[in-house]
MDTraj code that builds the backbone (N, CA, C; nanometers):
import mdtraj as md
import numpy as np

residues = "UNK UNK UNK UNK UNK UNK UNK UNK UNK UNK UNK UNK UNK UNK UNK UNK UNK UNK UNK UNK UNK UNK UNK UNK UNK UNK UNK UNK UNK UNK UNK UNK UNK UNK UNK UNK UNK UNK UNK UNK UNK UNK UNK UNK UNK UNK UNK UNK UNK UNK UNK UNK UNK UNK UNK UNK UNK UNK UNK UNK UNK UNK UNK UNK UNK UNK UNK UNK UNK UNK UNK UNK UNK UNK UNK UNK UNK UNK UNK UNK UNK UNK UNK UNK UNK UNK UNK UNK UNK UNK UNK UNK UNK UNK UNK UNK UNK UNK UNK UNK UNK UNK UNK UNK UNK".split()
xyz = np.array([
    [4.0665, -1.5221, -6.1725],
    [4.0065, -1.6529, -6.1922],
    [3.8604, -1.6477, -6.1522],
    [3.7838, -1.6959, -6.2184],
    [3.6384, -1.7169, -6.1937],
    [3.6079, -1.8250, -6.0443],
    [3.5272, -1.7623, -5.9637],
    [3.4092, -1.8832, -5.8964],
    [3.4202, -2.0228, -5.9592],
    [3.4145, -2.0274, -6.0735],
    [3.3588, -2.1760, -6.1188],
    [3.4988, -2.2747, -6.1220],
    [3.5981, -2.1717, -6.1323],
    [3.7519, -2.3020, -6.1514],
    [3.7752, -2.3636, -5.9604],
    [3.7234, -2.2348, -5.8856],
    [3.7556, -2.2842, -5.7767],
    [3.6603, -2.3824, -5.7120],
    [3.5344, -2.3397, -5.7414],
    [3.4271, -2.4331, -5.7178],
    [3.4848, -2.5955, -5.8058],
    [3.5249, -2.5785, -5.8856],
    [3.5662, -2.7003, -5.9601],
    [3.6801, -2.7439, -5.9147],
    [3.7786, -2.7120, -5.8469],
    [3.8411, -2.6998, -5.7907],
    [3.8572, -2.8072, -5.5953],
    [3.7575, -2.7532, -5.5725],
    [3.6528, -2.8192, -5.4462],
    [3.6074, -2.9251, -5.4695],
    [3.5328, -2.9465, -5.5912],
    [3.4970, -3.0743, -5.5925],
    [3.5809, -3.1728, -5.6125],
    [3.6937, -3.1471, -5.7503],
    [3.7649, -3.2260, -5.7750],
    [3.8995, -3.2838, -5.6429],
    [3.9074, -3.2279, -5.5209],
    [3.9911, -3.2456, -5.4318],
    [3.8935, -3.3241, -5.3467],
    [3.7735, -3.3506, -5.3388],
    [3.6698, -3.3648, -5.2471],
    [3.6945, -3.5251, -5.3229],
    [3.6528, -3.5136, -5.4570],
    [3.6111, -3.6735, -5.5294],
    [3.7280, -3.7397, -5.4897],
    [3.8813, -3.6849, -5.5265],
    [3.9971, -3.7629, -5.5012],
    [4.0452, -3.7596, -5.4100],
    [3.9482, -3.7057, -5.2826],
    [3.9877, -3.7965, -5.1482],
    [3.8977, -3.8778, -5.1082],
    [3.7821, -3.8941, -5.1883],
    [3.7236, -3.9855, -5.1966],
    [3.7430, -4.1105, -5.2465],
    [3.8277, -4.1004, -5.3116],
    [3.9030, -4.2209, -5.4105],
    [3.8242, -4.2671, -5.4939],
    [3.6877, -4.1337, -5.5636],
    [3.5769, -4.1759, -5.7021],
    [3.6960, -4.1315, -5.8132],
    [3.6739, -4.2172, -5.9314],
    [3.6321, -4.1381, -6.0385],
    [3.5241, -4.0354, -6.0791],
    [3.5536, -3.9664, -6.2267],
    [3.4382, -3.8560, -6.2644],
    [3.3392, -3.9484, -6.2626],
    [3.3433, -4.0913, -6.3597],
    [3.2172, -4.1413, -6.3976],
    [3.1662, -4.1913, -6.2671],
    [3.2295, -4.2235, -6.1524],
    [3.1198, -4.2841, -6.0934],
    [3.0651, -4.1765, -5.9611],
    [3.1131, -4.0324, -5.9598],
    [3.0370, -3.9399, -5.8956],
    [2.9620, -3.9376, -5.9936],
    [2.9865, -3.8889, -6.0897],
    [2.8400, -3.8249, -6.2105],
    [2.7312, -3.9125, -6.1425],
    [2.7955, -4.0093, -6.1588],
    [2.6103, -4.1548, -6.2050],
    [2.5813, -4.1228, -6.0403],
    [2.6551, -4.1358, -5.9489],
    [2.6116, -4.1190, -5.7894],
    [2.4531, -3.9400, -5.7925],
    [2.5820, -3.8617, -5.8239],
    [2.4817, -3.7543, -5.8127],
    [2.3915, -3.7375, -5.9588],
    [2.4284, -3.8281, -6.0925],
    [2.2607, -3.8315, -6.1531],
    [2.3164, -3.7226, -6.2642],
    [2.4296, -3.7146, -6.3057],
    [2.4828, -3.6163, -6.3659],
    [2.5523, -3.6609, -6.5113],
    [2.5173, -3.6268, -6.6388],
    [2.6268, -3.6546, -6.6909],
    [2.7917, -3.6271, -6.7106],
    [2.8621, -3.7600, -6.7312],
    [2.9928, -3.7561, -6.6723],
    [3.0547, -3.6764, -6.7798],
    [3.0276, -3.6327, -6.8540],
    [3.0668, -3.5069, -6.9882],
    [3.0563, -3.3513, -6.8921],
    [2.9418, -3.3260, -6.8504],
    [2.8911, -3.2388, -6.7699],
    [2.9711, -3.2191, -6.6691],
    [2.9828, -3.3186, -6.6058],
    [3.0539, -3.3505, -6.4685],
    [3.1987, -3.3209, -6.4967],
    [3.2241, -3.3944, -6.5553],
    [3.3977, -3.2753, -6.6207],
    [3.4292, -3.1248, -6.6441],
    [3.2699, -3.0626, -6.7262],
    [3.3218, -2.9331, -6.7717],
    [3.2799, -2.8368, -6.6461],
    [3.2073, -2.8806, -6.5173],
    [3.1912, -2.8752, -6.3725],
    [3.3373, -2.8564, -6.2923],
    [3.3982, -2.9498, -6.2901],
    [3.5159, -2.9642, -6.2284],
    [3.6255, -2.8813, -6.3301],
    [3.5929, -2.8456, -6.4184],
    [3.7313, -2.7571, -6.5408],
    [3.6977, -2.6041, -6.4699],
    [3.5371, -2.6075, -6.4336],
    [3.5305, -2.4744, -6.4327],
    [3.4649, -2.4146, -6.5249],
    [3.4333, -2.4812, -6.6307],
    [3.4190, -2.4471, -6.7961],
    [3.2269, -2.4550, -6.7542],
    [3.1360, -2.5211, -6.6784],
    [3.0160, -2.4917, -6.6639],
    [3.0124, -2.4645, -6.5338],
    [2.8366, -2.3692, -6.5464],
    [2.8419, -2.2776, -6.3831],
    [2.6828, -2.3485, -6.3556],
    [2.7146, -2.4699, -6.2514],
    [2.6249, -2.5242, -6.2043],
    [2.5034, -2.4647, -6.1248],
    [2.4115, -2.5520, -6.1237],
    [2.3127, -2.4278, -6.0272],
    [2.2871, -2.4938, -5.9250],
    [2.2363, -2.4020, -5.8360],
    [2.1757, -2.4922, -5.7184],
    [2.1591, -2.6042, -5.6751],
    [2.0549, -2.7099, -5.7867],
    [2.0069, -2.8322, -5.7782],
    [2.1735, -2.9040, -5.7487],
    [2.2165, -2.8750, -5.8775],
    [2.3134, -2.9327, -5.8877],
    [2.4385, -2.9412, -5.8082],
    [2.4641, -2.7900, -5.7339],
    [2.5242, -2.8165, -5.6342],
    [2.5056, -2.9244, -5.5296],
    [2.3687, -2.9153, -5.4869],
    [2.3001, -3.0025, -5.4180],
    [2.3403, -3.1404, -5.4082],
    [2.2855, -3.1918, -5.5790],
    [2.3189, -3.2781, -5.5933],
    [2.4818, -3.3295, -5.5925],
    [2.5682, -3.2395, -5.6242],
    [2.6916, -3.3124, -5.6086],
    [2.7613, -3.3212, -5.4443],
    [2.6753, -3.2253, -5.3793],
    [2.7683, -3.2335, -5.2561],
    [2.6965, -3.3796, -5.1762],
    [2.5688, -3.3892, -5.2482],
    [2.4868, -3.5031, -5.1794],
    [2.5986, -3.6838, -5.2078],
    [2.6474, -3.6623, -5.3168],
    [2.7116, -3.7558, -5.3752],
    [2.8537, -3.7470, -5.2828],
    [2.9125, -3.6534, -5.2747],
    [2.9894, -3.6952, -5.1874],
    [3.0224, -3.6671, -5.0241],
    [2.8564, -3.6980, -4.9982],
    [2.8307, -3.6708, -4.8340],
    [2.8794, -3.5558, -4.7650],
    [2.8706, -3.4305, -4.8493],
    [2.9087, -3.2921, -4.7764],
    [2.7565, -3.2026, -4.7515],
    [2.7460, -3.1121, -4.7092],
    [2.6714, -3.0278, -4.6890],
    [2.6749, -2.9170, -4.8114],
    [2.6045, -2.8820, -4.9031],
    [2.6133, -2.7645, -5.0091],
    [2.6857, -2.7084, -4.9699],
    [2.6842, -2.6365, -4.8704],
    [2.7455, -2.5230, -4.7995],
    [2.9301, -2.5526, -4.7790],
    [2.9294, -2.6404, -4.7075],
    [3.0000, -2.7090, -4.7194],
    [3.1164, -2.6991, -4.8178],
    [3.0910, -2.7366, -4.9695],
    [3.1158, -2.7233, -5.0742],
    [3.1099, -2.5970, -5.1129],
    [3.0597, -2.4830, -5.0751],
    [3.0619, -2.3626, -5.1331],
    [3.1895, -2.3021, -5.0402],
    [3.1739, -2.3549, -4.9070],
    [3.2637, -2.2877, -4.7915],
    [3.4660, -2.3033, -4.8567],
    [3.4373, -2.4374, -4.9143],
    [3.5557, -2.4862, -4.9327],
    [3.6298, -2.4218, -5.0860],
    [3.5197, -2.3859, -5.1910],
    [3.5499, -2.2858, -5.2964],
    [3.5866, -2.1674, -5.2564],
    [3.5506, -2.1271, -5.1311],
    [3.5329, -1.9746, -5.1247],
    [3.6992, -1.9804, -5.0350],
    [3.7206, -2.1182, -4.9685],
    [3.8646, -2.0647, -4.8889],
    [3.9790, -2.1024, -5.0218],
    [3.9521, -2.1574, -5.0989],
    [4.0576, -2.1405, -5.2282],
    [4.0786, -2.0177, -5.3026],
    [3.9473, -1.9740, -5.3414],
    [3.9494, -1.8063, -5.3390],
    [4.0567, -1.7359, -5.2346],
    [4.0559, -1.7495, -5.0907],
    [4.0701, -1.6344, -5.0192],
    [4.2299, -1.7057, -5.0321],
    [4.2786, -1.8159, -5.0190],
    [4.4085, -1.8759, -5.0207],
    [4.4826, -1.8054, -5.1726],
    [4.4236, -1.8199, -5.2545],
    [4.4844, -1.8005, -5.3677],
    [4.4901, -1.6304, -5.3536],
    [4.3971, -1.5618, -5.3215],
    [4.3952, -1.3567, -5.3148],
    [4.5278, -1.3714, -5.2241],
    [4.5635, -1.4243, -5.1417],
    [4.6781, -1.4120, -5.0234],
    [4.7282, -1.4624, -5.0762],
    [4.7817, -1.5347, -5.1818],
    [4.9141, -1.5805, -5.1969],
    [4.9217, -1.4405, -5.3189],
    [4.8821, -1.4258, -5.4166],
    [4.8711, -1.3346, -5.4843],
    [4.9336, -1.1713, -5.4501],
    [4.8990, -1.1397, -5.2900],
    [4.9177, -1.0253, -5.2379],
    [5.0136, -1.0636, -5.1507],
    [5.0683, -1.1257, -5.1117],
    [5.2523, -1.1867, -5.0866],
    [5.3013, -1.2037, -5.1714],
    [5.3042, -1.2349, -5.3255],
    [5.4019, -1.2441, -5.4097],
    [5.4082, -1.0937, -5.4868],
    [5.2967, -1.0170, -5.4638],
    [5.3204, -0.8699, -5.4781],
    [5.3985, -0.7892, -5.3727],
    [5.3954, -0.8068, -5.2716],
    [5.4307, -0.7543, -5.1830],
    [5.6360, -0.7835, -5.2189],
    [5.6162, -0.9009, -5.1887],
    [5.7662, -0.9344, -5.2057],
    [5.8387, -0.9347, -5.2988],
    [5.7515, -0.9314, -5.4726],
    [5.8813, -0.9018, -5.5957],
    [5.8133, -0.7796, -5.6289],
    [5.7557, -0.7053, -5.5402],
    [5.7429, -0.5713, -5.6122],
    [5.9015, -0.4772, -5.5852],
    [5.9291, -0.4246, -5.6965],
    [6.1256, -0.3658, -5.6586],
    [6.0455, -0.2457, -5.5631],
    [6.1867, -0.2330, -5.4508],
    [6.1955, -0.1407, -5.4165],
    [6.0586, -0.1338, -5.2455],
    [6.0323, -0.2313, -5.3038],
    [5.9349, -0.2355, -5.1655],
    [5.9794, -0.3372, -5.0340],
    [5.9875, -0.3486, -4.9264],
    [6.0962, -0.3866, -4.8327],
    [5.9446, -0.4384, -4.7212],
    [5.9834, -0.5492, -4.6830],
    [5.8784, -0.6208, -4.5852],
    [5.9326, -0.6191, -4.4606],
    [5.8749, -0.6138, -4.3760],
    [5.8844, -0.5365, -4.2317],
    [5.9827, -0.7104, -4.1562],
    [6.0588, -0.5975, -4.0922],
    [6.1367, -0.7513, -4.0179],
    [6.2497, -0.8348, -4.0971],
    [6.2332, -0.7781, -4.2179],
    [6.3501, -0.9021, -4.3257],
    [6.4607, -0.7800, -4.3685],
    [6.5825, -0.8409, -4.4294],
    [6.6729, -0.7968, -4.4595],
    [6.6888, -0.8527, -4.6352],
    [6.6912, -0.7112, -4.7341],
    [6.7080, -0.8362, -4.8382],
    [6.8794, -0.8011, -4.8755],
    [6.9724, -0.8704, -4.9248],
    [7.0927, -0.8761, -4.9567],
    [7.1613, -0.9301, -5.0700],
    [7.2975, -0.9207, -5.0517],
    [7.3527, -1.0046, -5.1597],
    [7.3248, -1.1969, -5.1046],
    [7.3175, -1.2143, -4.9891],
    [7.3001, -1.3483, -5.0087],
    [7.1477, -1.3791, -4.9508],
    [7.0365, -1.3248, -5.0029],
    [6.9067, -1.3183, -5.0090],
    [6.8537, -1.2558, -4.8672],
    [6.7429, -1.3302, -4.8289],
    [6.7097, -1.2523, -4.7124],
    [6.7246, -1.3273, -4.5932],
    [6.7148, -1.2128, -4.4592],
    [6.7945, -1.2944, -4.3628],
    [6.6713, -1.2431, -4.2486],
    [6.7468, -1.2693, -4.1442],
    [6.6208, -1.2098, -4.0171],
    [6.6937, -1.1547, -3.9269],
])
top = md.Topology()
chain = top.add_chain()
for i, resn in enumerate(residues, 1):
    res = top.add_residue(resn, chain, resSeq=i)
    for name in ("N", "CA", "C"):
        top.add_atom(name, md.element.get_by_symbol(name[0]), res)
traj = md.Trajectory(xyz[None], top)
């Protein structure tokens, strides 16, 4: 998955705990609300300003907003490398038992 779904990703969890709609972040941070959608799809790769501007709209710090893309990234690589770990055949996770009536401890 690209940077931009998770970055879109961030925002869109950020606006709807904000309780905005798209259209009325767009108009807050000065954005069109067409734009402002293909932002949050992931589908455009905003720049700077614009980061700026959207984290300004919903009272975060840029950083902030980048920090919170980047732990969806690292959440999603770890879930990714536990579901390898565990349906890969033949590979056995430390501490578990797997069986006929699944796994036990």
């Amino acid at each position: 998955m690209s940077i931009n779904l998770y970055f879109g990703r961030a925002v869109r969890e950020l606006r709807v705990g904000n309780r905005l709609s798209q259209e009325e972040l767009a108009e807050k941070a000065g954005l069109n609300r067409t734009y402002f959608g293909e932002v949050e799809r992931g589908v455009a790769t905003p720049s700077l300003v614009t980061i700026s501007k959207i984290a300004s709209a919903l009272s975060v710090a840029p950083s902030a907003l980048i920090a919170k893309s980047e732990h969806l990234v690292n959440t999603e690589q770890a879930r990714s490398e536990l579901k390898w770990i565990i349906l890969r055949p033949g590979r056995e996770v430390p501490g578990w038992r797997f069986g006929r009536r699944g796994r036990s401890r």
